[in-house]
N, C-alpha and C positions, 0 to 999 in steps of 0.2 A: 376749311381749316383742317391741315392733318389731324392723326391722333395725337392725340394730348400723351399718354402712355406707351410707352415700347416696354412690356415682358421681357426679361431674358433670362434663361438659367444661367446662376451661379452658382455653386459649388460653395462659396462662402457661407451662404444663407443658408444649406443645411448643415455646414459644419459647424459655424458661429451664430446662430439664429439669434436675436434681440430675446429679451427675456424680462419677468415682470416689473425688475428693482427699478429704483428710480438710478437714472443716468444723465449725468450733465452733458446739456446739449450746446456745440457752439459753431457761431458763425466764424468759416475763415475765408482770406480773400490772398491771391497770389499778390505777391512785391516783384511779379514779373518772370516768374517762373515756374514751371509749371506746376501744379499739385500732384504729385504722387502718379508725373509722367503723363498727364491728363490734363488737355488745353482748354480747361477753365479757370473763370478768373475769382469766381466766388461761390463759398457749400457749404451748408449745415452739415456736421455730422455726429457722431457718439460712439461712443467704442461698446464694439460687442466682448472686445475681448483683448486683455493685455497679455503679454507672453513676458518672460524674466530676460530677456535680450533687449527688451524696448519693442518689438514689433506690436503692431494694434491689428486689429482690424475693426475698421470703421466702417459703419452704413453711413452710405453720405447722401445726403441731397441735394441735386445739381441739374443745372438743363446742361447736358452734357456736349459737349461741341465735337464733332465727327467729321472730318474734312476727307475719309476716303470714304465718302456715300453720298448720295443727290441732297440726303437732307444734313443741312449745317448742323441745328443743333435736336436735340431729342432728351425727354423725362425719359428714362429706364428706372425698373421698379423690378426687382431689387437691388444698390445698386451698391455692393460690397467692394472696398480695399484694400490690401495690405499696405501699412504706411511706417517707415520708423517716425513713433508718434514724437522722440523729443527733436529732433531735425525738423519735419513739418511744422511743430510749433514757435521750433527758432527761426525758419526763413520766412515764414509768412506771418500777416498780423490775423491774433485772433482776440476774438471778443465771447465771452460767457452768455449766454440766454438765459441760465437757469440749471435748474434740476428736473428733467422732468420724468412725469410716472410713464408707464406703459401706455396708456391711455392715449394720454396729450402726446407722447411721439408717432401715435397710429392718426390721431389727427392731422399731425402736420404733413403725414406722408400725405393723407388726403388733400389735404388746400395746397401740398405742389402738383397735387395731380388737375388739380379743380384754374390753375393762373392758366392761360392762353398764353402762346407764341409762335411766332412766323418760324417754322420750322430748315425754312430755304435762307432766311434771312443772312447777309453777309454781314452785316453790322456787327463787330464786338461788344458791339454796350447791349445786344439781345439777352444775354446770360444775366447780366446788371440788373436789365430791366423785371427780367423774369424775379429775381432774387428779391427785389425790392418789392415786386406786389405782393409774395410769398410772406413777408418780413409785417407788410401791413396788415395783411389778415390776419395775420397772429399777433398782432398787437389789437388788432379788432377782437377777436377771438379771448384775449387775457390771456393767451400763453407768455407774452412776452414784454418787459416795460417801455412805453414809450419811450423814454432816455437811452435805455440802451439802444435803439433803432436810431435814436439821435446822435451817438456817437459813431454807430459805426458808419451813418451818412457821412457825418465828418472825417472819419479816418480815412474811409475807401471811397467817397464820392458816388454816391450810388445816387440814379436819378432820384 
């Protein structure tokens, strides 16, 4: 199995580093378009930081899918956005996790690092699949309520 983890600097992560307060964390899933120019279909993220224009920047978590490299899709850590956050939230569906502290979002960075995936995989439902085993370990874990995992089965069909 490749690595599970791909490093990369970004330049976001010392400008906008995560920080202790508690931050609401949410799943969003594309309606078929890309996220923030980026050909995934589903990602946790939380805002490091709002700007007075609407810009955010988001830490997201995602298996990100890369079609100008051998490998389809890859975890990158750390892996920062600039998004206009009210536009993302009007074309895609999102659903709330929580509030969570510093703590339980260094967690969850962990258990996406900890799911397995077929890195070369051509399948579109890979990112899906990834997301959902992510989704159940954290309801394994008590980060997250089973219902809300139930819902968003329902909304986005996740296996």
């Amino acid at each position: 199995m490749p690595p599970r983890l791909t490093f990369e600097y970004n330049p976001l992560s010392y400008a906008y580093p995560d920080d202790e307060s508690p931050k609401e964390v949410f799943f969003q899933a594309s309606n078929g378009t890309p996220i923030a120019a980026h050909l995934c279909a589903v990602l946790l993220y939380w805002a490091n930081k709002v700007f007075s224009d609407g810009e955010e920047v988001w830490q997201v978590v995602r298996l990100d899918r890369r079609e100008d490299t051998k490998d389809v899709y890859r975890y990158v850590y750390p892996d920062m956005i600039v998004v206009d956050g009210e536009y993302q939230r009007l074309q895609h569906q999102m659903f709330l996790l929580g509030e969570f502290s510093r703590d339980e979002r260094e967690a969850v960075l962990e258990y996406a690092e900890d799911v397995g995936y077929d890195a070369r995989s051509e399948d579109e439902e890979e990112s899906l699949r990834w997301m959902s085993e992510l989704l159940e370990r954290m309801v394994k874990e008590g980060l997250v309520a089973h219902g809300i995992v139930d819902a968003i089965r329902e909304g986005v069909a996740l296996p």
